[in-house]
N, CA, C and O of each residue as an XYZ file, in Angstrom:
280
protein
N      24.133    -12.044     41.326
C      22.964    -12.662     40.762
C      22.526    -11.863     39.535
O      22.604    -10.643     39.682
N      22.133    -12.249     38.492
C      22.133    -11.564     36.921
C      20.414    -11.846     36.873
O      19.758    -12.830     37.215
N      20.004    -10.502     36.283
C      18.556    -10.954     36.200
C      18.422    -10.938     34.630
O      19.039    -10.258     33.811
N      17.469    -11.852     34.454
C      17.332    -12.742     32.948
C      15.537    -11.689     32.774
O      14.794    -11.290     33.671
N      15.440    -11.588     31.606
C      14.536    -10.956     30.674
C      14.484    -11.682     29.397
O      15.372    -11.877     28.567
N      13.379    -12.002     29.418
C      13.270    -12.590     27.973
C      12.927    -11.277     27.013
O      11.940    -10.544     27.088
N      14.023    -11.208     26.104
C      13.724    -10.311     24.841
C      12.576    -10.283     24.118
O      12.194    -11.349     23.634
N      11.933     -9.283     23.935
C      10.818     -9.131     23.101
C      11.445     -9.511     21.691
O      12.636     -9.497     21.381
N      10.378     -9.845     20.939
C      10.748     -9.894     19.029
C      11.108     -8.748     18.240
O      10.106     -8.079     17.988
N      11.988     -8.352     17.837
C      12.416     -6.973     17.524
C      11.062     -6.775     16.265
O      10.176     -5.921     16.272
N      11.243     -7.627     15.487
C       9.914     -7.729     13.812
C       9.102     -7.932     14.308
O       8.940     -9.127     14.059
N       8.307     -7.626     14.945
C       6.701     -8.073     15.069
C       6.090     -7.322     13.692
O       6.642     -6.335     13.204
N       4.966     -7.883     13.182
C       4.504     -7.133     12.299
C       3.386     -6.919     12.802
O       3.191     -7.538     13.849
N       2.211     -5.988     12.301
C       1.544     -5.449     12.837
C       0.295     -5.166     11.940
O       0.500     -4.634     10.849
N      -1.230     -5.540     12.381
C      -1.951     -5.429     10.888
C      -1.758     -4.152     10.242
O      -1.855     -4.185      9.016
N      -1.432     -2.695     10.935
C      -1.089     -1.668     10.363
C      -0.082     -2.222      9.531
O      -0.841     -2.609      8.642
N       1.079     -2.566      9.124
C       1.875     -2.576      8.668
C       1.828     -3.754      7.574
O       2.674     -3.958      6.704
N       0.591     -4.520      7.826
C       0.287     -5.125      6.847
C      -0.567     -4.366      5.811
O      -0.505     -4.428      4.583
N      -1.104     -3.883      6.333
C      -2.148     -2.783      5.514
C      -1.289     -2.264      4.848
O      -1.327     -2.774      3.728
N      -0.269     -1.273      4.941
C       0.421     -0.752      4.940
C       1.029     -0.901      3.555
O       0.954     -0.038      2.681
N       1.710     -2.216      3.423
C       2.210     -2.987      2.450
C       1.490     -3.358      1.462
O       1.750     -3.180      0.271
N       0.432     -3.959      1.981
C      -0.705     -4.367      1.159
C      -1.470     -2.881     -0.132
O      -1.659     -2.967     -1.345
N      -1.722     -1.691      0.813
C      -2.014     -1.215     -0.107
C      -0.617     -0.208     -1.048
O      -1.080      0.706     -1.730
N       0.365     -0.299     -1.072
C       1.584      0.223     -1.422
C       1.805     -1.172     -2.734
O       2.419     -1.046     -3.794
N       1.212     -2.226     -2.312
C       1.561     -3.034     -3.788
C       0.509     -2.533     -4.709
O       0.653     -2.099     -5.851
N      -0.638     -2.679     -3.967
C      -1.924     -2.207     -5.241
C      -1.669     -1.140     -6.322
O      -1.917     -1.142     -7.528
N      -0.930      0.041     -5.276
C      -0.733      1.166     -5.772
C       0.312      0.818     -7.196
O       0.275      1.192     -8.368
N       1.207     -0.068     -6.430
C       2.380     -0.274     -7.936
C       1.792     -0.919     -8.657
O       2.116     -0.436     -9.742
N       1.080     -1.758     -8.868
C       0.433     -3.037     -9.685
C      -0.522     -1.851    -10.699
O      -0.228     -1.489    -11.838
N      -1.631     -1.447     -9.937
C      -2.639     -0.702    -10.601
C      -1.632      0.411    -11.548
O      -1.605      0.405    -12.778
N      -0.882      1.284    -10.724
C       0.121      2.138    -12.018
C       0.320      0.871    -13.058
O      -0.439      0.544    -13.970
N       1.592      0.238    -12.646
C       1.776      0.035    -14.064
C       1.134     -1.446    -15.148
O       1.726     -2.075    -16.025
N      -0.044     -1.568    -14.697
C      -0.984     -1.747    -14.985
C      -1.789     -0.813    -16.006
O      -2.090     -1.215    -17.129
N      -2.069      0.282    -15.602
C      -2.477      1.209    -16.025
C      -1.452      1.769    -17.174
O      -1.879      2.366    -18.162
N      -0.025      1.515    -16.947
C       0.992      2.292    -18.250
C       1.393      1.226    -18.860
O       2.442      1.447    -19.466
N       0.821     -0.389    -19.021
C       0.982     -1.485    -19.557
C      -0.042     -1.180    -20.782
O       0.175     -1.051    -21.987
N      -1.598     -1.094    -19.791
C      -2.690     -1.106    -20.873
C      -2.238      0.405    -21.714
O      -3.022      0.442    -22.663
N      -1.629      1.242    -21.762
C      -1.458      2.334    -22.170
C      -0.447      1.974    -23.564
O      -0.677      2.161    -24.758
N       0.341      1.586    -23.111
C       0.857      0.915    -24.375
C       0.276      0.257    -25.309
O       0.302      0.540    -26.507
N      -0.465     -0.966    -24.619
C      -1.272     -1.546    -25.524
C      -2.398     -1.341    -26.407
O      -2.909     -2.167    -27.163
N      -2.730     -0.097    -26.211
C      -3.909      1.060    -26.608
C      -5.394      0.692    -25.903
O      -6.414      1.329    -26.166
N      -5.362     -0.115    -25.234
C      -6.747     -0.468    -24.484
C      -7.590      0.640    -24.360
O      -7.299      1.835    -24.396
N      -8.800      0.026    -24.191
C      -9.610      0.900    -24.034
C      -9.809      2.003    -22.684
O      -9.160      1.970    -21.638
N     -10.954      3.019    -23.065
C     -10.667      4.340    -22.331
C     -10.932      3.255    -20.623
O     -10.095      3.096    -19.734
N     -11.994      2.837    -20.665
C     -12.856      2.398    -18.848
C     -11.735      1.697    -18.984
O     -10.862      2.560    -18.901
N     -11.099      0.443    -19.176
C      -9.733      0.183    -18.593
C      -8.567      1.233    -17.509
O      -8.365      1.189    -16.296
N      -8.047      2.022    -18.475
C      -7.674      2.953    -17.783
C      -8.072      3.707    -16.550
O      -7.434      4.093    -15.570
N      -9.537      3.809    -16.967
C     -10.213      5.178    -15.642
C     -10.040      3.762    -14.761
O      -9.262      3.890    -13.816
N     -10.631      2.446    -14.914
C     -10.627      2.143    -13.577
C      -9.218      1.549    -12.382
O      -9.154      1.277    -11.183
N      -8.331      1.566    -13.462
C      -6.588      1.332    -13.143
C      -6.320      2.773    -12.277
O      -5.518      2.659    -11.349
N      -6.714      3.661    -12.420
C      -6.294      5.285    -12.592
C      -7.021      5.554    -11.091
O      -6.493      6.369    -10.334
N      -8.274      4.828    -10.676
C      -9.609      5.168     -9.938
C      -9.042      4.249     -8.734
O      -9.249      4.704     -7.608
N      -8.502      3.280     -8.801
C      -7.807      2.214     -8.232
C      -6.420      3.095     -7.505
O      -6.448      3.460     -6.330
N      -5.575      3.276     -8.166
C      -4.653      3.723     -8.267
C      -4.996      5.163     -6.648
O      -4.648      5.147     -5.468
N      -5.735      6.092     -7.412
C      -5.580      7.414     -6.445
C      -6.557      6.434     -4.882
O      -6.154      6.617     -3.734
N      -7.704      5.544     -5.153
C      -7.999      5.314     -3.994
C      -7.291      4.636     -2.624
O      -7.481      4.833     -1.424
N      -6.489      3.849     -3.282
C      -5.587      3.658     -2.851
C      -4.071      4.188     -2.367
O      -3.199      3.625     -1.705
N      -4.141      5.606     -3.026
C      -2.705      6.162     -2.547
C      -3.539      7.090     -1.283
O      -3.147      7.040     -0.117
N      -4.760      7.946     -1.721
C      -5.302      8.471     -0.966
C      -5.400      7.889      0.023
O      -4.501      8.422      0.673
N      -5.998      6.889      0.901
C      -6.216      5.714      1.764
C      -4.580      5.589      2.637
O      -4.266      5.294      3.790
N      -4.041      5.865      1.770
C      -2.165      5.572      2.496
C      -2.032      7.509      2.818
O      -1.930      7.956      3.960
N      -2.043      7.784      2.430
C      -1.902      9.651      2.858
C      -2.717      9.420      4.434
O      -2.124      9.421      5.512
N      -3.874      9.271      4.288
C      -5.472      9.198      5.634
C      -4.839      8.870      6.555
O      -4.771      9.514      7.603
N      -4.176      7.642      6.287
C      -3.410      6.690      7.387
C      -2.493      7.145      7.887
O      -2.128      6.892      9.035
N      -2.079      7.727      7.289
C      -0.222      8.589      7.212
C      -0.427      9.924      8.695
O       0.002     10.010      9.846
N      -1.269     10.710      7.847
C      -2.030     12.012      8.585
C      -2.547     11.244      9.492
O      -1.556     11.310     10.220
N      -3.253     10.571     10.071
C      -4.247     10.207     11.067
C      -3.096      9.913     12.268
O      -3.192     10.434     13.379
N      -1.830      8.869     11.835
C      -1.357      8.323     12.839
C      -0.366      9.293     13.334
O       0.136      9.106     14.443
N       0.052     10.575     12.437
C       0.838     11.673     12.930
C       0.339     12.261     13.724
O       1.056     13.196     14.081
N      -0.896     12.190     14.408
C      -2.212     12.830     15.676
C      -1.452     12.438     16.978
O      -1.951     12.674     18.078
């Protein structure tokens, strides 16, 4: 007699891992965003807030990083 198990979903995704993703695009967008307007000579508050964007968001992914290594 063979006993049957239904397989779990190997991909589940997970809102962590949406987060996850989610803020890892910001991070690329806001950089080169930030080295787009840089080219283009835009102005200074352009930049700071691409730049302000940029670290809050990488910082925020480090927090997460450290927190879940606990």
């Amino acid at each position: 007699m063979q006993h049957t198990t239904t397989p779990e979903p190997i991909d589940r995704l997970s809102s962590r891992d949406i987060a996850r993703t989610l803020l890892w695009m910001v991070v690329v967008a806001s950089a080169l965003t930030n080295m787009a307007t840089s080219f283009a000579g835009a102005q200074t508050w352009v930049h700071l807030v691409c730049g302000a964007i940029t670290v809050l968001c990488a910082g925020t992914l480090v927090v997460r990083n450290l927190r879940a290594r606990r």
